[in-house]
C-alpha positions as MATLAB code, in Angstrom:
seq = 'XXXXXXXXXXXXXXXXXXXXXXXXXXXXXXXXXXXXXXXXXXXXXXXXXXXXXXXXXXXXXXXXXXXXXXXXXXXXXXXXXXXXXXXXXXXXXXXXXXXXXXXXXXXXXXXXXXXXXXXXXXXXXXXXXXXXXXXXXXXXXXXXXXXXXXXXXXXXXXXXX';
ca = [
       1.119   21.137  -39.473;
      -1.340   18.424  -38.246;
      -0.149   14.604  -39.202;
      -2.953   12.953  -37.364;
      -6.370   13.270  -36.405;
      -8.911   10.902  -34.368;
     -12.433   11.700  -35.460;
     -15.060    9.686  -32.988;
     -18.403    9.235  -34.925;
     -21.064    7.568  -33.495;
     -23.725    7.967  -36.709;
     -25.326   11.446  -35.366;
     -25.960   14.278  -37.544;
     -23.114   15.861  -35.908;
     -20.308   12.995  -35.684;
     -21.133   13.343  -39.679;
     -20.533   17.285  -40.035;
     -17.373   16.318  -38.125;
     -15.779   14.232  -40.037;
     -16.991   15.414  -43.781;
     -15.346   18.743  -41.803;
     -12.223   17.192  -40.819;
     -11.636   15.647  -43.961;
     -12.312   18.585  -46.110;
      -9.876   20.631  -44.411;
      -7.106   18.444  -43.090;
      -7.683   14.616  -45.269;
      -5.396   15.988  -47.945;
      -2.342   16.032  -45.581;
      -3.089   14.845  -42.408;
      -3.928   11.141  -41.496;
      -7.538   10.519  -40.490;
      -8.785    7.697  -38.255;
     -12.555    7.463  -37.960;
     -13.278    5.672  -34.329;
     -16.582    4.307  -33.063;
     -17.028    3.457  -29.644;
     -19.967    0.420  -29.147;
     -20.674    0.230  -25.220;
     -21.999   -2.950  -25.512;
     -20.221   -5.731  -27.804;
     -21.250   -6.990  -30.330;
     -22.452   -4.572  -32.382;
     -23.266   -5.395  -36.085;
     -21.975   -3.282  -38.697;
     -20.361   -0.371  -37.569;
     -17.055   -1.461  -38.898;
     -18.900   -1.304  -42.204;
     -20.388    1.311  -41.784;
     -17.479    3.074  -40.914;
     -15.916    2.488  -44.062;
     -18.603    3.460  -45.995;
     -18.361    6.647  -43.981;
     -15.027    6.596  -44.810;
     -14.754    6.107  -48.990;
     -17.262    9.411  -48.981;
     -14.791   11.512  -47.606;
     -12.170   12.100  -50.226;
      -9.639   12.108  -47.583;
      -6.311   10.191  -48.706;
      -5.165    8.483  -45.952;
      -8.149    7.575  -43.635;
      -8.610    4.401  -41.275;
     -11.693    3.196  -39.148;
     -11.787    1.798  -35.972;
     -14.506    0.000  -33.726;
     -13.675    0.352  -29.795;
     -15.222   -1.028  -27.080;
     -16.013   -0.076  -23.756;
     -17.124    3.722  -22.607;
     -16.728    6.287  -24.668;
     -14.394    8.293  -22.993;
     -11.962    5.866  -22.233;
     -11.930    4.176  -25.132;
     -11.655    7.405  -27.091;
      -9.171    8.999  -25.138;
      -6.772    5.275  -25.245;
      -7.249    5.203  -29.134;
      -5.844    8.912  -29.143;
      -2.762    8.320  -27.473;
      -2.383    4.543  -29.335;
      -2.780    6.223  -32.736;
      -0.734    9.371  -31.566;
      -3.295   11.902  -32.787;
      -2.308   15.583  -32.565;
      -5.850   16.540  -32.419;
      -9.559   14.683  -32.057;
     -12.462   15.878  -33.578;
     -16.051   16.078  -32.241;
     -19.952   16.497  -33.122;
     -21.825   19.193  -31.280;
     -25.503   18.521  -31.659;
     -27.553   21.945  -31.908;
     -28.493   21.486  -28.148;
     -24.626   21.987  -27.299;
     -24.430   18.172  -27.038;
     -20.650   16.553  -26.981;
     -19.850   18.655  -23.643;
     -19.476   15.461  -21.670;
     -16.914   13.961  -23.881;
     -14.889   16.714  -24.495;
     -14.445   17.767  -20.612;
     -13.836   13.665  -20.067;
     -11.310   13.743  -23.067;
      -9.653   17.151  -21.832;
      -8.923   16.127  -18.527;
      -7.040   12.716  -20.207;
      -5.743   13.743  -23.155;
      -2.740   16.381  -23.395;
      -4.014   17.341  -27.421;
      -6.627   19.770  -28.058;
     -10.718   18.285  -28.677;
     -12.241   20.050  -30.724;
     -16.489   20.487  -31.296;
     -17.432   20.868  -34.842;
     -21.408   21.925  -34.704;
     -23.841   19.594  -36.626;
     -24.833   22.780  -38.917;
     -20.797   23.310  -40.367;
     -20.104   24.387  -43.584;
     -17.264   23.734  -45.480;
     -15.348   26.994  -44.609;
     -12.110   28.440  -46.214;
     -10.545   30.054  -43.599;
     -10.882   27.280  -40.626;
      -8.088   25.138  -40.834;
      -5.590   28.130  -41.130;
      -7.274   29.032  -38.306;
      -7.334   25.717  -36.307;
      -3.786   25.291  -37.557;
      -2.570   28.693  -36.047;
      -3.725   27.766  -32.902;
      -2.033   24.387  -32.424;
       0.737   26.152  -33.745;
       0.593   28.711  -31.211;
      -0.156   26.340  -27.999;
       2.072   23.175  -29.385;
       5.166   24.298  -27.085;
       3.143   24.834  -24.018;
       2.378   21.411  -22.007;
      -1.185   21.138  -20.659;
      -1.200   17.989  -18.589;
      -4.194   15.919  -18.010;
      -4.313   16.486  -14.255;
      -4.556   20.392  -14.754;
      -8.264   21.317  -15.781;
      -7.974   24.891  -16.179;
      -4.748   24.830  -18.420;
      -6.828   22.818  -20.862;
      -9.846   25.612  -20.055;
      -7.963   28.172  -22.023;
      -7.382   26.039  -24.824;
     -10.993   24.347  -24.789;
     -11.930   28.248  -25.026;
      -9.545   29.185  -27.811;
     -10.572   26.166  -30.098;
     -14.230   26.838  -29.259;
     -13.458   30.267  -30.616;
     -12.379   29.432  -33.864;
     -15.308   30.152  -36.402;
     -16.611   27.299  -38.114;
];
């Protein structure tokens, strides 16, 4: 079973799909923590936001988090501080959310997964999803080996949503 999950939203269509998705099918048992990264400081009211974002969601234990710096490094840091088993993603329809996940792979040794902006809330996905981690949680896929994480990135990318 999952226990935590790091859900980066940046206010997109797609960071939205993510988490309404990740908290439909994983907020009754797993923790949730809603991150935003702001590359520049200083930004007004995204911790609010955030947890407006976050009282929609039904989920029952869900935190928010503002970060600063890059997104990838910031995202991938929270990860490992919070100990999350597996971070979510938006995919825009364009394929958008590429960028992160290969920069999140390659520093992260817990499966990314992109959830596409036009999810629906789907019965049989987190069996899925869980099956999967289940499946790949005794291997070890270490950040400096790429192609390990390929077949993984593949396999979640797989999973119908």
């Amino acid at each position: 079973m999952i226990h935590r999950i790091l859900v980066a939203v940046d206010f997109s269509q797609s960071s939205l799909a993510a988490a309404r998705w990740a908290a439909t099918h994983f907020g009754h048992g797993a923790e949730l923590e809603l991150a935003h990264v702001a590359e520049r400081p200083e930004v007004p009211h995204a911790g609010r936001a955030l947890s407006g974002l976050a009282e929609t969601l039904r989920a029952r234990r869900i935190s928010v988090q503002v970060l600063q710096g890059p997104r990838v490094p910031a995202l991938a840091e929270r990860a490992l501080a919070c100990r999350a088993e597996l971070v979510v993603l938006g995919c825009g329809i364009d394929g958008s959310g590429g960028a992160t996940l290969e920069g999140l792979a390659r520093l992260l040794a817990v499966p990314v997964l992109l959830v596409p902006s036009t999810v629906t809330a789907s019965s049989g996905t987190r069996d899925a999803v869980e099956a999967l981690m289940d499946e790949i949680g005794s291997q070890s896929f270490p950040a400096s080996d790429p192609p390990a994480w390929g077949t993984v990135v593949d396999r979640l990318k797989g999973v119908t949503l």
